[in-house]
C-alpha positions in Angstrom: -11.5 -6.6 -9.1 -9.2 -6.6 -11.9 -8.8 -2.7 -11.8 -7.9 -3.2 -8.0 -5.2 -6.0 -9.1 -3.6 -3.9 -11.4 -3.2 -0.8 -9.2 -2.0 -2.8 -6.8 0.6 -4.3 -9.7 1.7 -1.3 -10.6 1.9 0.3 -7.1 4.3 -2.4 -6.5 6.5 -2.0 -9.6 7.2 1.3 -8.6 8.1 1.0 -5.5 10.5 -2.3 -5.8 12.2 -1.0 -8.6 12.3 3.2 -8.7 14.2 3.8 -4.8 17.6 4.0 -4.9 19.7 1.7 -2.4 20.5 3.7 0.6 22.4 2.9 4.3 19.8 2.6 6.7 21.8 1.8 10.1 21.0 3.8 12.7 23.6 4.8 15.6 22.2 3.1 18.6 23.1 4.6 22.3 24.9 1.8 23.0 27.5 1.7 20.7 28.8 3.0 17.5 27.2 1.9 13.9 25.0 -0.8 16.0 22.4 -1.4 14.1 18.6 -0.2 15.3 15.1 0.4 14.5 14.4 4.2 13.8 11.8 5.8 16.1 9.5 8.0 13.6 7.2 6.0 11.6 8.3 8.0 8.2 11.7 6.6 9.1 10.6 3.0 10.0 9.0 3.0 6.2 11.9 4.2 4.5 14.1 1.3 6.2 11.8 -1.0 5.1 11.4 0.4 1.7 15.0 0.5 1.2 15.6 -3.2 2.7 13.0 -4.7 0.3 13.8 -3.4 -2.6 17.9 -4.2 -1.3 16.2 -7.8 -1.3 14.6 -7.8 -4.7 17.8 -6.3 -6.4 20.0 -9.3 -4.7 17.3 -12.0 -6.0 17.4 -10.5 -9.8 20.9 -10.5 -9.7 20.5 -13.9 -8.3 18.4 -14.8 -11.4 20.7 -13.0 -13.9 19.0 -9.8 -13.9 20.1 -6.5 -13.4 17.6 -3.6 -11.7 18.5 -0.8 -15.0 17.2 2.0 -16.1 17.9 1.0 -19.7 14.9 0.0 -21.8 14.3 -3.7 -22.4 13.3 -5.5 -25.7 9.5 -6.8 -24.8 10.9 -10.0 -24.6 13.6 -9.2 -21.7 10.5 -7.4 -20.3 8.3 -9.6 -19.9 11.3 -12.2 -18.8 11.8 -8.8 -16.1 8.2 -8.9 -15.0 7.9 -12.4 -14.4 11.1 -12.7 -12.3 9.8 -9.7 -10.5 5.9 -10.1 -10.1 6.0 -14.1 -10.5 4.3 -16.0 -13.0 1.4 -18.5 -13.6 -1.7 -18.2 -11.2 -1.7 -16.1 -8.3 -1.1 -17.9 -5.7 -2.6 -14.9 -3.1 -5.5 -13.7 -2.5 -7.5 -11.6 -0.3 -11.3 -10.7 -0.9 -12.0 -7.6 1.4 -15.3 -6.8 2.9 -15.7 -4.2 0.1 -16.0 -7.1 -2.7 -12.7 -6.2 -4.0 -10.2 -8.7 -4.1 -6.3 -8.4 -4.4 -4.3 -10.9 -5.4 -0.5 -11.6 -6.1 2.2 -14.2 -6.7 3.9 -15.8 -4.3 7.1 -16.8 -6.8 8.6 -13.5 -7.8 11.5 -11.4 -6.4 9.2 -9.2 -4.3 7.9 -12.3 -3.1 11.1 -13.9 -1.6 12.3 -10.3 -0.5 8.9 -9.5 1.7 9.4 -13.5 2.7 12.7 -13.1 3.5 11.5 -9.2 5.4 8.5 -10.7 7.3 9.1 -14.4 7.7 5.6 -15.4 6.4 4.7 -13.9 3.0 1.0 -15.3 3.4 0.6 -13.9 6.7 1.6 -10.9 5.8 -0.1 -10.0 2.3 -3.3 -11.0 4.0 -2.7 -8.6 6.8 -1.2 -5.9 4.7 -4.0 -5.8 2.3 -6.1 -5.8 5.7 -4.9 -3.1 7.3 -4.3 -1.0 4.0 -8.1 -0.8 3.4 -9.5 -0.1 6.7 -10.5 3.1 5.6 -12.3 1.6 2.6 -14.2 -0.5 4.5 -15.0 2.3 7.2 -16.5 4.9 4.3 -18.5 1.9 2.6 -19.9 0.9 6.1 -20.8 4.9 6.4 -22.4 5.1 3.4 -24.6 2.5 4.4 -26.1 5.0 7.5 -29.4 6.5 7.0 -28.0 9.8 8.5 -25.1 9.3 5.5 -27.8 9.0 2.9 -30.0 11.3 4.1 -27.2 14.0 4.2 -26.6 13.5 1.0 -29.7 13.5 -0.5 -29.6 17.3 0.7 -26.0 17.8 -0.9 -27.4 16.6 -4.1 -30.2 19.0 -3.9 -28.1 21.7 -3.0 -25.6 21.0 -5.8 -27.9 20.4 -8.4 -28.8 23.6 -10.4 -32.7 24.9 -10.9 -32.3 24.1 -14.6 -30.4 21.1 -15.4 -28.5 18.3 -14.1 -26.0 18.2 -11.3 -22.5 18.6 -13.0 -20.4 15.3 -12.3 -17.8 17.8 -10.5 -19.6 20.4 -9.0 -17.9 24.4 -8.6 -15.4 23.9 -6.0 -17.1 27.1 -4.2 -20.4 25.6 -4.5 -19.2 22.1 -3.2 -18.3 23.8 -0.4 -20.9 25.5 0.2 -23.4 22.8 0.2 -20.9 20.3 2.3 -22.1 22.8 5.0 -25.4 23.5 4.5 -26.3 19.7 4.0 -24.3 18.9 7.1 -22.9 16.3 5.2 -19.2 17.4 5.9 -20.0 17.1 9.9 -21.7 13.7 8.9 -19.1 12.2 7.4 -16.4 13.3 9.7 -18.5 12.0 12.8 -19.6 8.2 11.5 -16.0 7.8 9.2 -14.4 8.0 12.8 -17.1 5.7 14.5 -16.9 3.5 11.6 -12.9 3.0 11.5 -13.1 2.2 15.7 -15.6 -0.5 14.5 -13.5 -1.8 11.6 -10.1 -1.8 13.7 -12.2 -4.1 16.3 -13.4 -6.5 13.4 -9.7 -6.9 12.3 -7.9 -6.7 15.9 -6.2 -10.2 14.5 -5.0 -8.7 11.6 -4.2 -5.3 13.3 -2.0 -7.7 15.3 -0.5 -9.9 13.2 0.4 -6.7 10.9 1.9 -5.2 13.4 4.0 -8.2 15.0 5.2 -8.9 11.6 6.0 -5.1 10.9 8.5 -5.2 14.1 10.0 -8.6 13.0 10.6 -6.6 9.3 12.2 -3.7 11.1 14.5 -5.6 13.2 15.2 -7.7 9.7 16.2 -4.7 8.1 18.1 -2.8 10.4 20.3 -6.0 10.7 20.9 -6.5 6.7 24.4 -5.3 5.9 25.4 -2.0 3.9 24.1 -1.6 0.8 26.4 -1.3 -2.4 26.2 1.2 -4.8 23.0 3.2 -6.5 21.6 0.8 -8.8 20.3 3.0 -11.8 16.9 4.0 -11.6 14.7 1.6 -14.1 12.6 2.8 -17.2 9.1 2.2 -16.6 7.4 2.9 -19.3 
């Protein structure tokens, strides 16, 4: 649980403060400079990629900070992090049906930007985290299936050599080799897909709420005006 907090920390520390502010107003066919959604999904994520982190550099100025790529004392740090990330106990929290549980604050900058984005922060964490690990749930459900196990019993067989113990990262040739023989390859590829229509039924209410708020986010940030200049990209380390 704690490893799949901290991923999620730093996942999030890298994307709120390494993009650069960039324009995203798209010319509409109505009119010129009119602000609208883009059409391909890449694009939609970059808009709202740009417009968060747009939001969490006007709340650090807000608090006195300034998004740099200068490295902090571990004082100003840690005074960075908490305006940032929040503070205190984590206010969300979402337990999957994998066991794992991810959890954030609800008082930091990337907070009040997604807030400010998606009009319900609670809503959408809980439906973001959701919806981001529908896969994971699909390939734990699948390794749950006799026909799973049993294909993999084979593949362990078949990877294993006469005289010793399976390595823990088999020859990449042999791998292969036994992903077909074992018909674990044709397994996995038949009840993943079976497994992710079952998972997507189980979480139609988040699939929905994730997408309603998505749209509201889009039209949020297609709206939000110009951006100034390039903030310098932060040190990380």
């Amino acid at each position: 649980m704690l490893r799949t907090a901290a991923r999620a920390r730093r996942a999030a520390i890298v994307a709120a403060a390494s993009l650069l502010l960039s324009g995203c107003t798209v010319v509409a066919p109505g009119g010129v400079g009119t602000p609208t959604v883009p059409v391909t999904r890449a694009a939609q994520d970059e808009l709202l990629r740009s417009a968060e982190h747009r939001l969490v550099v006007d709340c650090l100025r807000g608090r006195g900070i300034a998004l740099s790529a200068r490295p902090r004392a571990p004082d100003d740090d840690r005074v960075f992090r908490a305006a940032l990330f929040g503070a205190g106990p984590r206010e969300l929290s979402v337990t999957l049906a994998t066991g794992a549980t991810v959890t954030a604050h609800e008082d930091g900058c990337l907070a009040t930007a997604r807030q400010r984005l998606y009009g319900d922060q609670r809503r959408w964490f809980r439906a973001q985290v959701t919806v981001d690990n529908l896969r994971a749930e699909a390939q734990a459900r699948m390794r749950t299936d006799p026909a799973y196990r049993a294909a993999l019993a084979r593949w362990t067989r078949c990877a294993t050599p006469p005289l010793g113990p399976r390595p823990d990262r088999p020859d990449p040739a042999v791998a292969a080799r036994c992903d077909r023989e074992s018909g674990l390859d044709a397994v996995r590829k038949r009840l993943e897909a079976a497994e992710m229509a079952e998972v997507r039924t189980l979480h139609r209410d988040e699939l929905t709420t994730y997408r309603q708020l998505r749209d509201r986010a889009l039209r949020r940030a297609a709206e939000l005006p110009a951006s100034g200049p390039p903030v310098e990209r932060p040190h990380l380390s």
